[in-house]
C-alpha angles and dihedrals in degrees: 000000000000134000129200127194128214148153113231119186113176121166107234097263091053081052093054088060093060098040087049088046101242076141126048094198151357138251116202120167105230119226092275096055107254121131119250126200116192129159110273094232098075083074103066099090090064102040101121135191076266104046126244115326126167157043115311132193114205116202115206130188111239077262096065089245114144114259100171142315118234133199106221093169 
């Protein structure tokens, strides 16, 4: 397994483009400083009145394929 950490802040309307799916998927840059790619849609459990605001932590198989995404923050 691997685990990223990032920071993702996103106002409520940039939140409802990806809940709507005007994006398919999303791009953070982890704590180390690697791009990271994952579906959007992984994001809607955390979207707020406020939008998303928060560290993450992405889990990801050997294979690079998407366990869970975790607010840590």
């Amino acid at each position: 397994m691997t685990e990223y950490y990032f920071a993702l802040y996103l106002s409520y309307s940039e939140c409802l483009d990806y809940y709507h799916g005007k994006y398919k998927s999303v791009q953070v840059t982890e704590d180390g400083g690697k791009t990271v790619r994952f579906d959007a849609h992984h994001l809607r459990p955390f979207i707020s009145s406020l939008g998303i605001r928060g560290r993450f932590r992405l889990t990801l198989t050997a294979e690079n394929q998407f366990l869970k995404l975790e607010k840590i923050s």
